[in-house]
N, C-alpha and C positions, 0 to 999 in steps of 0.2 A: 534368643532372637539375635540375628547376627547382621548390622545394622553398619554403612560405611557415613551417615551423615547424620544428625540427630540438630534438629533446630528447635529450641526449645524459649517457649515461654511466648510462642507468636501471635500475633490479635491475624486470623485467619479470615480474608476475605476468598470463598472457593470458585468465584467464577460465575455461580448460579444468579447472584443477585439477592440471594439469601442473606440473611442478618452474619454480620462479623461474630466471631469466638475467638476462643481463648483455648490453645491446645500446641503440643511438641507436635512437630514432624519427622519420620524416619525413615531413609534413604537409601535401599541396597540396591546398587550396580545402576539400573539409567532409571527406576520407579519410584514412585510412590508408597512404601511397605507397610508405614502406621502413623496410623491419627491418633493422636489423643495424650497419657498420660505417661511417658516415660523415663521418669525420673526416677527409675532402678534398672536403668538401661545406661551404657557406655557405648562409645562409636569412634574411631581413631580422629574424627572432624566430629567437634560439637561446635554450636553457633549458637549462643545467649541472643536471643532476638530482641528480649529485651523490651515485649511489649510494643514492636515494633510492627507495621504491615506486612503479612505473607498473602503474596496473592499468585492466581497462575502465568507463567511470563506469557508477557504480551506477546498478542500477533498482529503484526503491521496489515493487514487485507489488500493493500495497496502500495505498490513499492516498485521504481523501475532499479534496482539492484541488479537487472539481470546477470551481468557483466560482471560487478562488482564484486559477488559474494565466492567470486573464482580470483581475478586479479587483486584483492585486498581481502582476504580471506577472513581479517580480524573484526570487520563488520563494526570499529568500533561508533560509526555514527548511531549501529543500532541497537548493538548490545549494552551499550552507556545510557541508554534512554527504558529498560528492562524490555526491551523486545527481543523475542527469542524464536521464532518464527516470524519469516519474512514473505511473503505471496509476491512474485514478479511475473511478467508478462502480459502488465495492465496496458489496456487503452490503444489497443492493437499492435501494441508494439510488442514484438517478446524475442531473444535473443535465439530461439530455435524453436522450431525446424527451420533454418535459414542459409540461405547460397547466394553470397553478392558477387556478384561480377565487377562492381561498384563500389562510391563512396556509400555508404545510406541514406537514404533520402528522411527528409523529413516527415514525422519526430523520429524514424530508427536512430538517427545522430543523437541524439541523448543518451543512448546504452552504449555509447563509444564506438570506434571507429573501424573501417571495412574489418582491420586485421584479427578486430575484437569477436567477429562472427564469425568463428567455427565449430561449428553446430549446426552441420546438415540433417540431424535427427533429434528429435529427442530425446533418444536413450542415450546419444553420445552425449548431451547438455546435461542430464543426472548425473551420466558418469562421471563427468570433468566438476560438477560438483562435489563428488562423495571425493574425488581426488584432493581435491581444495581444501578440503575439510577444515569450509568456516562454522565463525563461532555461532552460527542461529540454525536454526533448522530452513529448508528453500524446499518450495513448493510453489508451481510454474501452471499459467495457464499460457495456449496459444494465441499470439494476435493474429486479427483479422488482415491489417496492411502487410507483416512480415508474410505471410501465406500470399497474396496480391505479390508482392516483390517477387517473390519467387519465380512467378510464373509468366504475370505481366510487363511488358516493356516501356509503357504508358500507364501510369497508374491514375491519369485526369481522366479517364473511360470506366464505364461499368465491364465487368468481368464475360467474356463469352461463354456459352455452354462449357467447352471446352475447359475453357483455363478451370471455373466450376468444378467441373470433376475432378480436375487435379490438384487441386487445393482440398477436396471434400477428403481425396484419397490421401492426401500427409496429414492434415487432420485427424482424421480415422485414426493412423498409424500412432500419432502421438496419445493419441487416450487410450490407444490396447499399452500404450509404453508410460501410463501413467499420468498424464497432463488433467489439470482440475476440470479445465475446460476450453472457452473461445473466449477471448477479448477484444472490442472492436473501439475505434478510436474513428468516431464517422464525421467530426468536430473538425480532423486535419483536410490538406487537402489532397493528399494520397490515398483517403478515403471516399473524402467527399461524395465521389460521382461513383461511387458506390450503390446501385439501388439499392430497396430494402429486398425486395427478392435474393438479391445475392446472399446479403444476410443469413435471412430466411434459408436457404439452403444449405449454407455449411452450417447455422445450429440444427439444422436437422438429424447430424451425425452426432449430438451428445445427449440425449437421450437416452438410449440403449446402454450408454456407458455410468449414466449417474453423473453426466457433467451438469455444468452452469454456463451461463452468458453473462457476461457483463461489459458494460458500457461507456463509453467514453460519449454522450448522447450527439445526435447534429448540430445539438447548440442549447448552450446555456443561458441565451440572451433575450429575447424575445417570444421567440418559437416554441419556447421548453415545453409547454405544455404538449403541444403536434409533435416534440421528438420525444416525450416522454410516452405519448402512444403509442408511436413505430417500438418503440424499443419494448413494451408489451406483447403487440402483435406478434413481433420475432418470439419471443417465451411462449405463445399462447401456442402458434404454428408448431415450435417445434417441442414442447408438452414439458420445457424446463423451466428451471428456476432462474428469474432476471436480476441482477445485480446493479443499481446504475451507482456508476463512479460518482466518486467528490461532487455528491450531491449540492447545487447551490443556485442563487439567481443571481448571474452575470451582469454588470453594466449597471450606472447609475440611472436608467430608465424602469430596470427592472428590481428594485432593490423594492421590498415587503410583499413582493410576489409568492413567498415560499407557504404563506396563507394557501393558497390556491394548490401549489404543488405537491404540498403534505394531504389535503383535500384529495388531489390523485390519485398519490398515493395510495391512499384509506381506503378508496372507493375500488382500487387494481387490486389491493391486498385481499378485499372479500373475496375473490375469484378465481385469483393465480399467485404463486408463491413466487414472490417477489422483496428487494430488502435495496439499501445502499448503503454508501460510505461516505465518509466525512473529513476532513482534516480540520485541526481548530484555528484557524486562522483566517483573515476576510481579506487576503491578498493571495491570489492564484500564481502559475511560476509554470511555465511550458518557454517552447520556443519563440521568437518575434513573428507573431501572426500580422500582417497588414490590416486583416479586417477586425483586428482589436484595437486598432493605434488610434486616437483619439486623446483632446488635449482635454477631457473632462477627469479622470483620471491621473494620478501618476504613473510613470512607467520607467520601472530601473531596468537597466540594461548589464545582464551577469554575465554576457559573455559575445564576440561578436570576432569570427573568422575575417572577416574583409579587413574591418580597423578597432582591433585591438583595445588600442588605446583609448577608446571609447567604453571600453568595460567600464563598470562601479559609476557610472553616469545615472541620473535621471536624463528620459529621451529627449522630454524638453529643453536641457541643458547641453544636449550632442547636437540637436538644432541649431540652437541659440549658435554653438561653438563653432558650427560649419556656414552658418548665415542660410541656412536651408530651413524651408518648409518641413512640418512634425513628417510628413507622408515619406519627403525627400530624402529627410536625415533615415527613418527604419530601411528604406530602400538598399541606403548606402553600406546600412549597416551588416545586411544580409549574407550567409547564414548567423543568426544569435538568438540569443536567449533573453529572457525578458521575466520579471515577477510585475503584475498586474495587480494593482490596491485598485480590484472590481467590484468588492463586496461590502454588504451592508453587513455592521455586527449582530444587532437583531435579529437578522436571516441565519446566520452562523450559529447563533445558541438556540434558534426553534429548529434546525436540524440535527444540532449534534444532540436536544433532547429529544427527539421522534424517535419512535419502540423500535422503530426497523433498524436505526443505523446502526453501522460498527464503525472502528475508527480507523483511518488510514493516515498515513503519512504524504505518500505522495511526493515524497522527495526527491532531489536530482543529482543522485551521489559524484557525477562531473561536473555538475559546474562549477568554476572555479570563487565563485560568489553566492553560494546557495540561499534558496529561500531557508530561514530558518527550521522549518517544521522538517528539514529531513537531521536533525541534530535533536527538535525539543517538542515534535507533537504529544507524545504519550505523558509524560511530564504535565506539560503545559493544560490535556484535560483533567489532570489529579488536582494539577498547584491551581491552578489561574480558576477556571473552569467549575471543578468541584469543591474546593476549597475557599476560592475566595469570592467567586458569581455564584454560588452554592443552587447553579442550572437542577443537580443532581447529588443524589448519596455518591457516596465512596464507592460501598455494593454499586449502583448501576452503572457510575462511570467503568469501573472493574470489567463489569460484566460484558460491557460494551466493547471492550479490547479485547478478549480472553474466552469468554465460553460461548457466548452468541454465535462469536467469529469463528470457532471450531466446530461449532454443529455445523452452521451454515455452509461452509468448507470441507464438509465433511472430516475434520482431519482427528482423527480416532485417537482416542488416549489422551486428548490436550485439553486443554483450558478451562482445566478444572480442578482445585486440589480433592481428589477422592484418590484411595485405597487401590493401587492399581496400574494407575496413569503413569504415566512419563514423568519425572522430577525437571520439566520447565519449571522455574519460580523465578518470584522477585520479590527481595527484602528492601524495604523502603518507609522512611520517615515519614507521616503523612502530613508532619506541620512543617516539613522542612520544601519535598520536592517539590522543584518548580525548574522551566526550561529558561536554561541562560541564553542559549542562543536568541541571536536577535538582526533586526535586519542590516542594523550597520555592520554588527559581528555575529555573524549567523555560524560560525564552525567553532562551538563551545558546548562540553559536555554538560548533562543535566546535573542539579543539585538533589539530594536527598535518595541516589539509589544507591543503598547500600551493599547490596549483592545479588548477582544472578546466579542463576544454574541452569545449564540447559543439557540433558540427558542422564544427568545425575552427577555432574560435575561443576565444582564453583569453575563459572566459567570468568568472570566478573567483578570486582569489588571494588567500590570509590577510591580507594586509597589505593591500590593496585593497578588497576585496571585490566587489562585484559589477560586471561590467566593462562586458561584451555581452549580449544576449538575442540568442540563437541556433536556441532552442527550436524545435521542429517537430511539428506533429500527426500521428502517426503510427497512419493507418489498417491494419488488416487488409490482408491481401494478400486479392483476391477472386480466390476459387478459379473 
């Protein structure tokens, strides 16, 4: 047996949700080759695990990296946290198929700036991928608004017949060229006035192909329940599977509502194949929405084109600073960014344990004061989460990042340790890891990841850090 990796001695969690073991791993070219006992076996890289966690590298499900995993190819906010597949082109935003004439409107100004959109197709957005050749694997669904941009000159209106078709037809073009699916982000207001028929029309084109929908809903605040239907409806019409984003209940009016929403759930799950995503955190982190501002809340302000120097502020304190009204000071401070402490923690641990979820990040690799979770999500549900709220086992948290996420995503060969697969892994402490990042210091690598690998390459190692870029563009399987 001729073997280039050999990890030996590893408490083996595979992804399934199955009981942890006790067994070596062996490693030729980018697979998985043998499980079990090979301790009369050599390999030019042996790794004494050491009784240590081997599980399958995380997949982020939610991620605006779009941009990112081209121009910073080392990926290291997400390779340092054992994420080893990334999903971008969440929440209608996605870096291609895209043609700006313009700045980007809001939220496209999160995946960086006009110059950063070039990617009038999707096959040219994998290629400048596999070019890049970052450290994680990138796997891309279409937004809903980036397709709108394209075509629309008004994006405060719903879509005409017209603009419809031709958004249905780059759509199309992008799932014959591999893309997961559609993402829609109905929450902004470059959506907004989106009806749901429009919707409803371009998921009509993923079907045929084995894509998915997923959702950024019209609102996490109130309404959720009425937008958690539409976003059904769209899945039922068009015969797919629905995803809804960073599942949560927004706003201190709606905090222990998730009773009710998980109840939704349950009740949508009997009838249509449906799931969401989670980040572990009870502070949200997008752009400065007005119809979020409210002094019931804090609101830090991570970033803000007009006045600057207003970054790293709470808003009540750019107020205070300007001698303006809460309303007047977010006005002034337009276009920026904002992390929102909207949530209740309770609501946060009855979702992140609900059968359905997987775990996202959600992170915002530009801002220049990030919400922590795009540095210490996947950490933060081992260390904080399973380990020390013991929400869930090791197995389920695992499972929740890694094999769930790869069926659901269809992404073949991953998130799994079995005989076969891709060598994504992650070696990790399981009394050690925990996410250092934090809100006053949110750009700090996690504690207790010992080593990745992603395609059969230590890509990874705490003491090191980043080794190889091994990453792969991982297209849909075309049905």
């Amino acid at each position: 047996m001729q073997l280039d990796i050999i990890i030996r001695h590893a408490t083996i969690i595979d992804g399934t949700n199955a009981p942890a073991y006790s067994a070596d791993v062996g490693i030729e070219n980018d697979k998985i080759a043998f499980i079990g006992d090979l301790s009369r076996v050599q390999a030019p890289t042996d790794i004494d695990a050491q009784s240590k966690v081997l599980a399958p590298g995380f997949i982020d499900v939610h991620t605006h990296d779009d941009t990112n995993v081209i121009r910073l190819p080392e990926c290291l906010p997400k390779i340092s946290q054992g994420i080893t597949t990334t999903i971008v082109g969440n929440c209608g935003i996605s870096a291609s198929p895209a043609t700006l004439t313009a700045a980007p409107p809001d939220p496209m100004n999160l995946l960086g700036k006009q110059t950063d959109f070039q990617y009038p197709t999707f096959a040219s957005y994998a290629k400048a991928v596999t070019n890049a050749e970052p450290a994680v694997n990138v796997a891309a669904l279409v937004g809903h608004t980036t397709l709108r941009n394209n075509v629309m000159d008004d994006l405060f209106t719903g879509a005409t017949n017209e603009q419809i078709a031709q958004m249905r037809k780059t759509l199309r073009e992008a799932l014959e060229q591999g893309a997961l699916g559609l993402s829609s982000g109905l929450a902004y207001a470059s959506a907004k006035s989106s009806p749901e028929e429009e919707v409803q029309q371009l998921a009509m084109e993923l079907s045929e192909f084995g894509g998915i929908y997923t959702t950024h809903m019209r609102t996490e605040f109130e309404g959720i329940l009425g937008a958690m239907d539409e976003a059904f409806r769209v899945g039922q019409k068009a015969k797919v599977p629905v995803i809804i984003s960073h599942l949560k209940c927004a706003g201190a009016g709606n905090w222990g509502r998730t009773h009710d929403v998980l109840k939704k759930m349950d009740s949508a799950s009997a009838h249509q194949d449906i799931a969401c995503d989670c980040y572990p955190y009870s502070a949200s982190s997008s752009t400065l929405d007005l119809k979020q501002v409210t002094d019931d809340i804090d609101i830090f302000i991570t970033w803000s084109d007009s006045l600057p120097e207003h970054a790293g502020k709470l808003l009540k304190q750019v107020a205070q600073d300007m001698d303006l009204p809460l309303m007047d000071a977010a006005q002034a401070l337009q276009p920026a960014g904002a992390v929102y402490h909207c949530m209740d923690e309770a609501d946060v641990e009855r979702v992140l344990k609900y059968k359905l979820t997987m775990i996202g990040s959600d992170g915002l690799p530009n801002d220049p004061h990030p919400h922590p979770r795009l540095w210490g999500a996947f950490p933060r549900v081992l260390g904080y989460y399973s380990r020390e709220r013991n929400i869930f086992s090791l197995e389920t948290a695992i499972h929740k990042m890694t094999g769930l996420s790869a069926a659901r995503f269809q992404l073949a060969g991953r998130g799994e340790i079995k005989t076969g697969n891709f060598a994504d892994l992650v070696l990790f402490d399981k009394n050690e890891i925990s996410d250092v990042a934090s809100y006053d210091h949110p750009i700090a690598a996690a504690k207790g990841i010992l080593a990745v690998i992603v395609n059969g390459n230590i890509a990874y190692t705490e003491k090191q850090g980043v080794l190889s870029r091994s990453g792969r563009f991982l297209a849909r399987s075309i049905k």
